[in-house]
C-alpha positions in Angstrom: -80.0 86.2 156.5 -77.4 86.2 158.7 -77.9 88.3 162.3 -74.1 89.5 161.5 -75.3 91.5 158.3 -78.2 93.5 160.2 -77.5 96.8 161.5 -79.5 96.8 164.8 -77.5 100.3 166.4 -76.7 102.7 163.5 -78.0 106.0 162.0 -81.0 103.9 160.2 -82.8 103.2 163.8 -82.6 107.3 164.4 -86.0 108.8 164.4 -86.1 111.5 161.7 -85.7 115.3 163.2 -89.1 116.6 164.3 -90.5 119.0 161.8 -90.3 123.1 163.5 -93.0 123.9 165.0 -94.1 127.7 164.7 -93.5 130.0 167.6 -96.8 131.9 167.0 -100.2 130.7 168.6 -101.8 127.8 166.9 -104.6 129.6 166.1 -107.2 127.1 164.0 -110.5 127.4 162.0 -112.9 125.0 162.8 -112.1 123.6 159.2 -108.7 123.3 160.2 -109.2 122.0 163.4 -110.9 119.0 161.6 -108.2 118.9 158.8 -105.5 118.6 161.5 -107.1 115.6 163.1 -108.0 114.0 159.4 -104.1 113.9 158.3 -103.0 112.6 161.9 -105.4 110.0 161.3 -104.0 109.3 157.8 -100.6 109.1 158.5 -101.1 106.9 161.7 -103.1 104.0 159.1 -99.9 104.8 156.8 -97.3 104.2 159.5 -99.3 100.7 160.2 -99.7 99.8 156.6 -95.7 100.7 156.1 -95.1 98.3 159.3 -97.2 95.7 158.1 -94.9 95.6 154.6 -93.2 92.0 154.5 -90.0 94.1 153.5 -88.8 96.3 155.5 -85.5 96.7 155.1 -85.5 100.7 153.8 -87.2 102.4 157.0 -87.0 106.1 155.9 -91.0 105.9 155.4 -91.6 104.6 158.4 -89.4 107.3 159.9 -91.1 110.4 158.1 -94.5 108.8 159.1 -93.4 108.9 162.6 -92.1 112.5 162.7 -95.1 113.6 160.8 -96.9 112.0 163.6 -95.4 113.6 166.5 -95.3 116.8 164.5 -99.3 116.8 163.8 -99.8 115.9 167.4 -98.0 118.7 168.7 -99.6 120.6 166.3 -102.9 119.2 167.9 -102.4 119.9 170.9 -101.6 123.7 171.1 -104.1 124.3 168.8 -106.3 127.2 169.9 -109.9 127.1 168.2 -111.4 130.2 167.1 -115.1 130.1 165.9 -115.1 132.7 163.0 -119.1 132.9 163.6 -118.2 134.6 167.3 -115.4 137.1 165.5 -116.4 141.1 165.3 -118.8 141.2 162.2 -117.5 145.2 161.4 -114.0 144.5 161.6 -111.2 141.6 159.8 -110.2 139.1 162.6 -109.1 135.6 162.4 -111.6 133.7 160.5 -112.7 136.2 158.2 -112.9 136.1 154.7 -112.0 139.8 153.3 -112.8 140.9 149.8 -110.4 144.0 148.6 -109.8 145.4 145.9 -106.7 147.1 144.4 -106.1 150.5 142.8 -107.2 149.2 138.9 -110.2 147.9 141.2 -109.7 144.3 140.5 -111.1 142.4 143.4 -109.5 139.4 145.5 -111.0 137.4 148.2 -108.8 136.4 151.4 -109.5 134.7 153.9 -107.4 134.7 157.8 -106.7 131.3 158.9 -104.0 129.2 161.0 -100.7 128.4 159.5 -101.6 124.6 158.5 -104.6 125.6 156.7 -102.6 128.3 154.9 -102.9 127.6 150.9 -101.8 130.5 148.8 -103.6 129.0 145.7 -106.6 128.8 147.7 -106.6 132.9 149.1 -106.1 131.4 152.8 -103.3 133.3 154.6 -102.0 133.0 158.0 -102.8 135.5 160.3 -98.5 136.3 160.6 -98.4 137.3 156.8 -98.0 140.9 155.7 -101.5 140.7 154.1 -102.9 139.3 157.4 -101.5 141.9 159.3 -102.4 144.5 157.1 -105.7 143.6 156.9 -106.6 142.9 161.0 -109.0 145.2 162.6 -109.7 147.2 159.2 -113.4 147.6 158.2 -116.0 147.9 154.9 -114.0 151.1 153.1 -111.1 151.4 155.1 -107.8 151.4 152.7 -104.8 149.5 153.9 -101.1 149.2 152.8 -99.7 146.0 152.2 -96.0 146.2 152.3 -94.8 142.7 150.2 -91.3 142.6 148.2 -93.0 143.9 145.1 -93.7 147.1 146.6 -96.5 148.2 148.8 -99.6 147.9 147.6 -103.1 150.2 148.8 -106.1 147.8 149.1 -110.1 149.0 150.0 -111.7 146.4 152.2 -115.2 145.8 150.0 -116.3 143.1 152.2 -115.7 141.1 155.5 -117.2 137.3 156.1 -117.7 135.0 158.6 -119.0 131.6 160.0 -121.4 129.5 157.4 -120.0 131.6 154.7 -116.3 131.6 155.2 -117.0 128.0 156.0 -119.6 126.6 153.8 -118.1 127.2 150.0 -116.1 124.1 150.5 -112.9 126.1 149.4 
């Protein structure tokens, strides 16, 4: 092709905006610590397969690879590790996996971790959520209001976890 038909200085050679990066602490989980460095890893062998394509006329990928990458590396390094083995064993603090229950007495099982290991399916919440925040520095039998959209909600803390436990179930 032709050098006169190739766009060398337009919008296409732009990096992508970076992703926002939370004004909170980056406050991480061992887990998530690892996590963290196992998608930067991924995405950096993705951006050199997607560079090594003998095509490469659409660069978007490339592009989102490369703000992912600057994104997770940020993301790395504020990251502020908090061993939920050394956390307050009487009390919810980052790390720990809570057990409450609700008025009808219907248990659910929480657990406090960083924003990128946040997974609402999974029960992990970030320790800026209403739950989270409810929850901090409450112990075994203390009852806590959780204000959410729905209404609040009174739960009993029945149980508080940390370290090989919160870690270990491979949740």
């Amino acid at each position: 092709m032709s050098r006169a038909f190739v766009k060398e200085d337009g919008p296409d050679n732009e990096p992508l905006p970076d992703l926002p990066i939370s004004p909170h602490p980056n406050y991480v989980t061992p887990r998530g610590l690892a996590a963290l460095g196992a998608r930067l890893a991924a995405t950096q062998a993705e951006l050199l397969r997607l560079k090594a394509r003998r095509e490469r006329l659409d660069r978007l990928p490339e592009k989102a690879a490369e703000r992912d990458i600057r994104y997770l590396e940020a993301r790395l390094r504020s990251a502020i590790l908090v061993d939920p083995a050394g956390q307050p064993v009487d009390e919810v603090a980052f790390g720990a996996r809570v057990t409450v229950a609700d008025a009808e007495g219907t248990e659910s099982v929480y657990e406090i971790t960083g924003e990128d290991e946040a997974d609402a399916s999974a029960g992990r919440i970030a320790p800026q959520s209403p739950l989270a925040r409810a929850l901090i520095g409450a112990g075994v039998g203390d009852v806590v209001t959780w204000r959410r959209p729905a209404g609040t909600a009174e739960l009993e803390i029945r149980a508080i976890a940390y370290g090989a436990v919160a870690e270990g179930d491979g949740t």
